[in-house]
GUDRENMI-144694 format. One record per residue: x, y, z of N, C-alpha, C in turn; residue in three letters. Coordinates in nm, 2 decimals, decimal comma. Atoms other than C-alpha are relative to their C-alpha. Last residue first. Example, Ala and Ser with C-alpha at 12.3 -4.5 7.8 and 13.67 -1.06 7.14 Angstrom:
% GUDRENMI-144694
{nc1: -0,09 nc2: -0,11 nc3: 0,00 cac1: 1,37 cac2: -0,11 cac3: 0,71 cc1: -0,08 cc2: 0,11 cc3: 0,08 resn: SER}
{nc1: 0,09 nc2: -0,12 nc3: 0,00 cac1: 1,23 cac2: -0,45 cac3: 0,78 cc1: 0,09 cc2: 0,12 cc3: 0,00 resn: ALA}
***
This chain:
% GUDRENMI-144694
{nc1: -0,03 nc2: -0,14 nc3: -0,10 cac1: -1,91 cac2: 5,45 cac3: 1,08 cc1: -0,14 cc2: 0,10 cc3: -0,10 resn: UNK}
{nc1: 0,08 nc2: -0,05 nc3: -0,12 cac1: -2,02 cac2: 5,11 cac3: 0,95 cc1: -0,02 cc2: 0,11 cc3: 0,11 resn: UNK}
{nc1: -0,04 nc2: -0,01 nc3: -0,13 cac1: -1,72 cac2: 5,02 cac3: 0,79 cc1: -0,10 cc2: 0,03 cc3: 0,13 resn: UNK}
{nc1: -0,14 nc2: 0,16 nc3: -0,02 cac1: -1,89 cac2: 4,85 cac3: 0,48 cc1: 0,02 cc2: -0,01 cc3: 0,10 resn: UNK}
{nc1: 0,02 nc2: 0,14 nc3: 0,00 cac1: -2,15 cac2: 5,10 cac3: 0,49 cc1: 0,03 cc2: -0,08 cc3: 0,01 resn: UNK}
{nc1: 0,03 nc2: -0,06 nc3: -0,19 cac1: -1,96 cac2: 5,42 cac3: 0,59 cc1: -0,09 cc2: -0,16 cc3: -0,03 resn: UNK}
{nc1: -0,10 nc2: -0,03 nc3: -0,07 cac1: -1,75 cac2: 5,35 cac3: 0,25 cc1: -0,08 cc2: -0,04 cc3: 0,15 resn: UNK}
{nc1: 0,00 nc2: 0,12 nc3: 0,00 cac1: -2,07 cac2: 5,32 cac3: 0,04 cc1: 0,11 cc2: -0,04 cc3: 0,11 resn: UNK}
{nc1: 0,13 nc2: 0,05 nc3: -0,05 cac1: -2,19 cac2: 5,67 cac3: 0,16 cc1: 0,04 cc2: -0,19 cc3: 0,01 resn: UNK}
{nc1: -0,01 nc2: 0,00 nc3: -0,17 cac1: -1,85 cac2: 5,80 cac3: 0,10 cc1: -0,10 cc2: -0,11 cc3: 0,06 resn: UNK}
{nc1: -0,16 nc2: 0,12 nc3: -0,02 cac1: -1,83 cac2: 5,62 cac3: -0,27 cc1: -0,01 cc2: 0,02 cc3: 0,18 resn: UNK}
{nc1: 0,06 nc2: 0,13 nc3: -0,01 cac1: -2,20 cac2: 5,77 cac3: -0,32 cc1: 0,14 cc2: -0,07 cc3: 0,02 resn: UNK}
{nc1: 0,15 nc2: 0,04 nc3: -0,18 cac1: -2,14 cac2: 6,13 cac3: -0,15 cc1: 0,01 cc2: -0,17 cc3: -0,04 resn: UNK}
{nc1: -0,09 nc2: 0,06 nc3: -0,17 cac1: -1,78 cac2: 6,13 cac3: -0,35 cc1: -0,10 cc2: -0,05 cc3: 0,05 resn: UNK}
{nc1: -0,07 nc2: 0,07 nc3: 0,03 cac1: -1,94 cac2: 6,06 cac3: -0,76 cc1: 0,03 cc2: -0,03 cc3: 0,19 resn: UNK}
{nc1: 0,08 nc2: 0,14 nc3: -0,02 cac1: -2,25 cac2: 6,29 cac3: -0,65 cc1: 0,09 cc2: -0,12 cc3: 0,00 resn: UNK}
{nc1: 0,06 nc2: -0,06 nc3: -0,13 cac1: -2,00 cac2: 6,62 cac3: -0,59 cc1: -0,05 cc2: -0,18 cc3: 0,01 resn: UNK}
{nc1: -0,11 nc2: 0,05 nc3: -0,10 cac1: -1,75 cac2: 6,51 cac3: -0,89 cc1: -0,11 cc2: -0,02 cc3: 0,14 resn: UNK}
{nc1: 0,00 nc2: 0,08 nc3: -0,08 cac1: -2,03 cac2: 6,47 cac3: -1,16 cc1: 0,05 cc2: -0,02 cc3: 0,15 resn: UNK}
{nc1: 0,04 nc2: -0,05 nc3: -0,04 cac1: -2,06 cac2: 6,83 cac3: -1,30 cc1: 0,00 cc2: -0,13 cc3: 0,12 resn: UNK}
{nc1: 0,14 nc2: 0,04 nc3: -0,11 cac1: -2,13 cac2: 6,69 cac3: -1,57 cc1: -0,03 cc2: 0,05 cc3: 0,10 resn: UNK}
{nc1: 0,10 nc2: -0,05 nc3: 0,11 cac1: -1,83 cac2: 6,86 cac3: -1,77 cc1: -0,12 cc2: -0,04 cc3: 0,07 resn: UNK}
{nc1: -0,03 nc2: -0,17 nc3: -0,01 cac1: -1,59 cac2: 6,73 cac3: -1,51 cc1: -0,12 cc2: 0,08 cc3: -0,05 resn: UNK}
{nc1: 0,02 nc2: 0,00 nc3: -0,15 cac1: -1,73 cac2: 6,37 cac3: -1,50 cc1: 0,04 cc2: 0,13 cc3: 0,03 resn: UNK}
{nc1: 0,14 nc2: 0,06 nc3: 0,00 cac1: -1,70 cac2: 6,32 cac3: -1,88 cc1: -0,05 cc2: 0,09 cc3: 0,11 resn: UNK}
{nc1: 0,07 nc2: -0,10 nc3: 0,02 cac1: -1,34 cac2: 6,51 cac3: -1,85 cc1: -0,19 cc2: -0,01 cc3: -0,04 resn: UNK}
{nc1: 0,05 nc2: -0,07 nc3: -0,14 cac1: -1,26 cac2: 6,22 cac3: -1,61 cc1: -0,05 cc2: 0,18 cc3: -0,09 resn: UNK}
{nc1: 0,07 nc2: 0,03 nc3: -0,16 cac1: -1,40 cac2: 5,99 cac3: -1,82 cc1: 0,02 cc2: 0,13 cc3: 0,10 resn: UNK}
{nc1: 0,17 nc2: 0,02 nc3: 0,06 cac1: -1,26 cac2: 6,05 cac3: -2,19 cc1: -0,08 cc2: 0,05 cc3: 0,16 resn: UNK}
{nc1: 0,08 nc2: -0,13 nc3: 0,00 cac1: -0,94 cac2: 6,12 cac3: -1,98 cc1: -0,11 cc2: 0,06 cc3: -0,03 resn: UNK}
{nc1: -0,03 nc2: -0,11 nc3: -0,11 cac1: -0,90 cac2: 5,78 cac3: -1,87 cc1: -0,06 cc2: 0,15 cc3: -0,04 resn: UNK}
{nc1: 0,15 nc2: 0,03 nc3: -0,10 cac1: -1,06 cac2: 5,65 cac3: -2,23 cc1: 0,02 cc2: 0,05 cc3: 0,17 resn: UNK}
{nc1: 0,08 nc2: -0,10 nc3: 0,05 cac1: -0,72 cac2: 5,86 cac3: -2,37 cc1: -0,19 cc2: -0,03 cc3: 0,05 resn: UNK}
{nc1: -0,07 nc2: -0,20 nc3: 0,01 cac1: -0,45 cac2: 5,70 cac3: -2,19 cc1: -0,17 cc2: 0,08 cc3: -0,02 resn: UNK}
{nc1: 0,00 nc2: 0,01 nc3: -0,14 cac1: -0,60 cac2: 5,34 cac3: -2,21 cc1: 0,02 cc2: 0,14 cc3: 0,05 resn: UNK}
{nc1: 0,16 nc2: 0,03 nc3: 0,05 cac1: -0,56 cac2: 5,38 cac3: -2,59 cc1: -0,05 cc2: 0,00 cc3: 0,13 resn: UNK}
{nc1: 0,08 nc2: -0,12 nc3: 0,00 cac1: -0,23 cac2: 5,53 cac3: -2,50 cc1: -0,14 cc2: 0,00 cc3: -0,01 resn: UNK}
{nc1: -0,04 nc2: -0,13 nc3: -0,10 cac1: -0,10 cac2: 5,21 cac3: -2,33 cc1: -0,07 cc2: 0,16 cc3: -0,04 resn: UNK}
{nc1: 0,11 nc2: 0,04 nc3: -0,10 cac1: -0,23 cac2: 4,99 cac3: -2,59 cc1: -0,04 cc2: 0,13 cc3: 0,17 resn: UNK}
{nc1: 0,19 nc2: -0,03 nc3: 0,07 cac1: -0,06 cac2: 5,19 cac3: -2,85 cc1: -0,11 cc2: -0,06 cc3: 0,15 resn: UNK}
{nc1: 0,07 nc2: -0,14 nc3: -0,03 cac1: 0,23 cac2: 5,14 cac3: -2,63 cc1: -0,10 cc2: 0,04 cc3: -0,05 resn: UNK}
{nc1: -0,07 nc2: -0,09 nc3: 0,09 cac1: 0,22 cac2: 4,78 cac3: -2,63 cc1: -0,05 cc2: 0,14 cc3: 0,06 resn: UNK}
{nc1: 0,11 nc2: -0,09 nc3: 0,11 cac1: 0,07 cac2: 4,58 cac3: -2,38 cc1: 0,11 cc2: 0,08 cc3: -0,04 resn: UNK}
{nc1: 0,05 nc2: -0,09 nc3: -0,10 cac1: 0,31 cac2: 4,25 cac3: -2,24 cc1: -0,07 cc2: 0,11 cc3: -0,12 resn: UNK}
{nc1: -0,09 nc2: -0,14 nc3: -0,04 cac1: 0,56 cac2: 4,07 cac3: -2,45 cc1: -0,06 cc2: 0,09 cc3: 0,08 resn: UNK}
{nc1: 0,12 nc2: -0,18 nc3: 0,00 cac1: 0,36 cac2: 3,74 cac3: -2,46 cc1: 0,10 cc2: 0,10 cc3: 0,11 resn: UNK}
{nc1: 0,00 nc2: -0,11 nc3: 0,06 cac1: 0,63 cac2: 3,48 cac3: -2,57 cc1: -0,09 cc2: 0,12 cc3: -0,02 resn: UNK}
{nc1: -0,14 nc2: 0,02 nc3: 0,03 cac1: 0,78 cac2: 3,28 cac3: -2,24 cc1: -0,07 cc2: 0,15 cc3: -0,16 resn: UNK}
{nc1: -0,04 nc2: -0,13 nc3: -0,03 cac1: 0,41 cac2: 3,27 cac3: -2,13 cc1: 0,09 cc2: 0,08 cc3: -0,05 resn: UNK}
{nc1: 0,10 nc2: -0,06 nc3: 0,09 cac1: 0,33 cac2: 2,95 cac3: -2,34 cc1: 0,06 cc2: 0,17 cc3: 0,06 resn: UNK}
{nc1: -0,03 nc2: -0,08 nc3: 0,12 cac1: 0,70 cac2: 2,84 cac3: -2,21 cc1: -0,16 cc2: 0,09 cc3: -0,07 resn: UNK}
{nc1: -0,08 nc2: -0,11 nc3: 0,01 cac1: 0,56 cac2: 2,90 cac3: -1,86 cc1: 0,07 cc2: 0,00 cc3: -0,14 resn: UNK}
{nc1: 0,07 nc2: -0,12 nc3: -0,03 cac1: 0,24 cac2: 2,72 cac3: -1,90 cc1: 0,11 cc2: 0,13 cc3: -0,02 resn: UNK}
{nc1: 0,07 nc2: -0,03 nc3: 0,17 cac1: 0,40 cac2: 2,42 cac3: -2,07 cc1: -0,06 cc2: 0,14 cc3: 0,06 resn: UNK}
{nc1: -0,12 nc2: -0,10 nc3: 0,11 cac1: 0,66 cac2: 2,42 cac3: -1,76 cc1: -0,06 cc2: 0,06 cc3: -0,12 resn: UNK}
{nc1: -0,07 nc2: -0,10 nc3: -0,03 cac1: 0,38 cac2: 2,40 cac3: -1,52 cc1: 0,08 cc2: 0,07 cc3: -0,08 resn: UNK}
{nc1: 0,09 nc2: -0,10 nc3: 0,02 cac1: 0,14 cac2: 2,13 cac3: -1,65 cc1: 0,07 cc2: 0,15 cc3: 0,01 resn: UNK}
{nc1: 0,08 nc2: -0,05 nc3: 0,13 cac1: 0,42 cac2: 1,96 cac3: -1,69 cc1: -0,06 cc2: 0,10 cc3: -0,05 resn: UNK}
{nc1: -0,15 nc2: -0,02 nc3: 0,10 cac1: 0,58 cac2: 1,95 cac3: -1,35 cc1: -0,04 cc2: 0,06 cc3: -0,13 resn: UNK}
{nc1: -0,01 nc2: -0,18 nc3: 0,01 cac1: 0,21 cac2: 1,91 cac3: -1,25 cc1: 0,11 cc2: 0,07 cc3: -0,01 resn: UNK}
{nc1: 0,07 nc2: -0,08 nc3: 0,09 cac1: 0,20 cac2: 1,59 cac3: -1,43 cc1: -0,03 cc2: 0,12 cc3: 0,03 resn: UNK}
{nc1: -0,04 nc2: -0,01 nc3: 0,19 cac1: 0,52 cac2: 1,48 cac3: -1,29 cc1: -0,13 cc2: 0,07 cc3: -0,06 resn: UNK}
{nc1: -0,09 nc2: -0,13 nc3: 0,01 cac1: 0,40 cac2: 1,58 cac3: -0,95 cc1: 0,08 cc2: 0,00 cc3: -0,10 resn: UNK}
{nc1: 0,06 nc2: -0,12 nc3: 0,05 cac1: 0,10 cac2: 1,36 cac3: -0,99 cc1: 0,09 cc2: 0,11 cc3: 0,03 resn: UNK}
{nc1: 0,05 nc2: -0,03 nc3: 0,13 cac1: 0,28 cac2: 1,04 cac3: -1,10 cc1: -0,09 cc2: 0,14 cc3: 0,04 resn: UNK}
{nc1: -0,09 nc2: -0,06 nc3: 0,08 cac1: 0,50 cac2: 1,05 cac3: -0,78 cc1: -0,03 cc2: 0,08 cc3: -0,18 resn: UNK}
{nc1: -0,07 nc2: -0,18 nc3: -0,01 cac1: 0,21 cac2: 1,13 cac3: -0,55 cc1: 0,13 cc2: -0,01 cc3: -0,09 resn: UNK}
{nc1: 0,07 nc2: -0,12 nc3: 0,02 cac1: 0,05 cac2: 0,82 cac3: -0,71 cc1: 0,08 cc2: 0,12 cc3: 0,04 resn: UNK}
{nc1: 0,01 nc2: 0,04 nc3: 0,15 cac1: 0,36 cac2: 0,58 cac3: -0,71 cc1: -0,07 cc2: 0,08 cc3: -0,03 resn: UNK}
{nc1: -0,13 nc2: -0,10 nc3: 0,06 cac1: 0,43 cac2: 0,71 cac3: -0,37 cc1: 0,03 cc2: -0,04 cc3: -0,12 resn: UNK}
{nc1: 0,02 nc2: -0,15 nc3: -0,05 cac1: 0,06 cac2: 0,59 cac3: -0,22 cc1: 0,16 cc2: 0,09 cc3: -0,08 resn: UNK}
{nc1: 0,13 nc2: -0,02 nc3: 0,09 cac1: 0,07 cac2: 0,23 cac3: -0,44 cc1: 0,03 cc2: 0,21 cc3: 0,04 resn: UNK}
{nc1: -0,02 nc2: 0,03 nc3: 0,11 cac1: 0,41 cac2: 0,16 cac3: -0,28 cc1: -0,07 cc2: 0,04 cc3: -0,09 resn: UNK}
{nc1: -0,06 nc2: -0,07 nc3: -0,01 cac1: 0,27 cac2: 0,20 cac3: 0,08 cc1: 0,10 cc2: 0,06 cc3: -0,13 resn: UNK}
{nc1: 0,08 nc2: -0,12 nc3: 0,00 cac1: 0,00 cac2: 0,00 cac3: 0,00 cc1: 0,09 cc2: 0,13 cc3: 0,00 resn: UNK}
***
């Protein structure tokens, strides 16, 4: 029995061996976001906060973050 038990845990740390290295070469060639990505991200940011400027939003935007805030904590 004792035989049987380190036969299994040997066969499942080879297949997560596996499963592990195949994950890190998949990884191995994603370079991360480009700068286009980066400015595309850039400019929906400011989309918003001059959204929220222009509206007039800032005042309602704090009460409901405070409000949710005193919820959680309960103060």
């Amino acid at each position: 029995m004792a035989k049987d038990i380190t036969l299994k845990a040997y066969l499942a740390l080879g297949t997560w061996r596996d499963t592990v290295v195949s994950r890190m070469r998949r990884r191995a060639g994603d370079s991360g976001a480009s700068i286009v990505e980066y400015g595309g991200l850039l400019v929906i940011v400011a989309l918003i906060v001059v959204a929220v400027r222009g509206l007039g939003l800032q005042n309602i935007i704090s009460k409901a973050i405070g409000t949710a805030v005193n919820s959680i904590t309960g103060g």
